[in-house]
N, C-alpha and C positions, 0 to 999 in steps of 0.2 A: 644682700642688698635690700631684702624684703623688711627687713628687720628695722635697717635703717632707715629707713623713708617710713613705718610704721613711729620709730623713734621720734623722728622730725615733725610726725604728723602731732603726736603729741605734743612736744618742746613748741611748735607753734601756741598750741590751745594752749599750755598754760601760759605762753608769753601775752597773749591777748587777757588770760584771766587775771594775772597776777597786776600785767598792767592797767586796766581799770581799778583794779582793788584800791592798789595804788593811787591812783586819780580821785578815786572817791575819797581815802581819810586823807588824805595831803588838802583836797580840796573844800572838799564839802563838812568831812568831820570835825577837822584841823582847824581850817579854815586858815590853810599857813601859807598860802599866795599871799592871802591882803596882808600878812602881821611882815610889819617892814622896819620896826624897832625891835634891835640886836637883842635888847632886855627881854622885850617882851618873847622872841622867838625863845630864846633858852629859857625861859619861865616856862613855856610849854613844851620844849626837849627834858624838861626834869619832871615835868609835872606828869607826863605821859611817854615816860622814859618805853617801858615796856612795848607799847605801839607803835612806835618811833623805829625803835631795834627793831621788831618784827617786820614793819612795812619796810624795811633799808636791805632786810635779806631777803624777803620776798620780790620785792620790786627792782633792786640790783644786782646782789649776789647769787641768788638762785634764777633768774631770769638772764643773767650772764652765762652762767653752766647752760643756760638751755637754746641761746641764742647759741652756741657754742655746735649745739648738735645738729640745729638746724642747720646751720651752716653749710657741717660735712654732708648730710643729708642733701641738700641743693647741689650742690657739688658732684655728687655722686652720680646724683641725677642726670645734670646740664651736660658734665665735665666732655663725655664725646662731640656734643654740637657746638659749644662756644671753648673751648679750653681758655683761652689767654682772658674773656671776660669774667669766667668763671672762678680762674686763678688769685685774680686781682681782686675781685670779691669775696672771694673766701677770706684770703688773708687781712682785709678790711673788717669781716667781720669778725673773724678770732681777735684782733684788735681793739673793734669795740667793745666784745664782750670783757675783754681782759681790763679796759678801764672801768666798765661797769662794776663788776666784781670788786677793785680797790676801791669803787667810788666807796661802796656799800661797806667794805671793809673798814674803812679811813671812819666813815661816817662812826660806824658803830664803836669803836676805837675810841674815838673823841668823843662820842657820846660819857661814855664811862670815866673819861679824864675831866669834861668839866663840872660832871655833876658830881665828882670828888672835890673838883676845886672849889665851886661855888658854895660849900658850906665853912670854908675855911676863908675866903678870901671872890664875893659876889664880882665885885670890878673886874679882877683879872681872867675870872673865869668867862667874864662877856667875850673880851680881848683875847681871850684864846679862842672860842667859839666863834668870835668871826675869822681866826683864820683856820682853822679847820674845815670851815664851810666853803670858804674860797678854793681850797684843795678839793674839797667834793665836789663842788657844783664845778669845777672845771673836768675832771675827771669823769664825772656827772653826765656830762654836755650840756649842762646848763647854758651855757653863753652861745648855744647853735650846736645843730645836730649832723653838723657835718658827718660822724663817721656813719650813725645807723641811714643819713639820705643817702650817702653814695654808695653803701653795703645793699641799700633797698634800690635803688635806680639800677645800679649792673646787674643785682639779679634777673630785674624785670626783664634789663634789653636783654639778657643773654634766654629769660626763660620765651620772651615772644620769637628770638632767635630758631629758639632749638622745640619751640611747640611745647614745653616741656610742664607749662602751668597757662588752663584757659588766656584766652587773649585779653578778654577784661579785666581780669586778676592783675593780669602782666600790667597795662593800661592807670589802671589805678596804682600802681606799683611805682611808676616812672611819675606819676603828680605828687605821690607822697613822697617819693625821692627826693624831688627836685625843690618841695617845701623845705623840707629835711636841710638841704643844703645851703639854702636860701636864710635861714635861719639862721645863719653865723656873721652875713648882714647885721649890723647894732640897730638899726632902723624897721627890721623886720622880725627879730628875736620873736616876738608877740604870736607868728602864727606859730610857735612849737607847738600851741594846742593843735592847731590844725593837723599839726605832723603827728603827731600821738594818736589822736581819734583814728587817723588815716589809718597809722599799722596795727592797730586794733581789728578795724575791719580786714585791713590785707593778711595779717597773722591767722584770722578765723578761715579766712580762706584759703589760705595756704596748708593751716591743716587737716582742713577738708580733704583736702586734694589728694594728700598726702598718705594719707589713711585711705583713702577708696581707692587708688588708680594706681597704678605703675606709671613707670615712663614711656613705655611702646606703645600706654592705651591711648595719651595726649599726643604722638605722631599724627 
């Protein structure tokens, strides 16, 4: 058990690292929030093919494996003081990690399909690119983070539950949840920032926790 919760303590930190990395070239390098013409996006899917791939494994597919571990780790943990919240959230989150991974999968995929097409045939290759993206970003959880708010809300209650991670951890865990969730609202879509910063800070703390303490020491 020791090993595992050492695992989880880790799988947190890189899920906090990897997701900022993320944030940052999507955001700030990219600058691929504001680009909202289909052209101009896949100009810069070919143009910085390399980075693209890289941030989609980092930021999905290898952050999918490692929500994965965390997962069982939590679990592991809780599973005697909450079982039935603990149950339902696990299998939520091997869920989300498992669309994650396709998202990252699909993305990288279609990466390499349109920046074949597009030297044969520019138009068609847009037109495929937007629906490739439509399959990601829904897989994604672009359009609302329902699976990672309700994977982060039951852990919290089940870990304020069972004493199993500090109370404020838990605390901030159940506001970024419930952002998380809130987010699949059309009209509120906009806080997913909010929801991302949030598990950023709750992942660093999570695997704080994780790595220094057992479960008998948070009793």
């Amino acid at each position: 058990m020791k090993t595992l919760q050492k695992s989880g303590g880790i799988a947190a930190l890189y899920m906090a690292i990897s997701h900022l990395i993320g944030l940052v070239i999507f955001i700030i390098v990219l600058d691929y929030i504001n680009i909202t013409d289909p052209t101009q996006k896949l100009a810069v899917n070919i143009e910085k093919q390399s980075v693209i791939f890289s941030t989609n494994l980092l930021m999905y597919v290898f952050f999918g494996f490692a929500l994965m571990v965390l997962s069982l780790a939590l679990y592991d943990r809780m599973k005697s003081g909450a079982p039935a919240l603990m149950q339902v959230g696990t299998a939520i989150g091997i869920i989300w990690a498992g669309s994650l991974i396709a998202s990252g999968m699909v993305a990288n995929a279609g990466l390499a399909t349109v920046v074949a097409l597009h030297a044969k045939d520019p138009a068609q290759a847009v037109l495929t690119f937007q629906g490739i993206e439509t399959v990601t970003n829904g897989l994604g959880n672009a359009n609302g983070e329902i699976l990672g708010g309700m994977w982060t809300l039951l852990v919290s209650l089940a870990a304020l539950r069972t004493g199993g991670v500090p109370k404020g951890l838990n605390i901030l865990g159940m506001f970024v949840g419930a952002v998380g969730i809130l987010t699949i609202i059309p009209a509120l879509t906009a806080f997913t920032g909010v929801f991302g910063l949030g598990q950023i800070i709750w992942f660093v703390g999570l695997g704080t926790v994780l790595l220094r303490t057992q479960p008998q020491a948070m009793a």
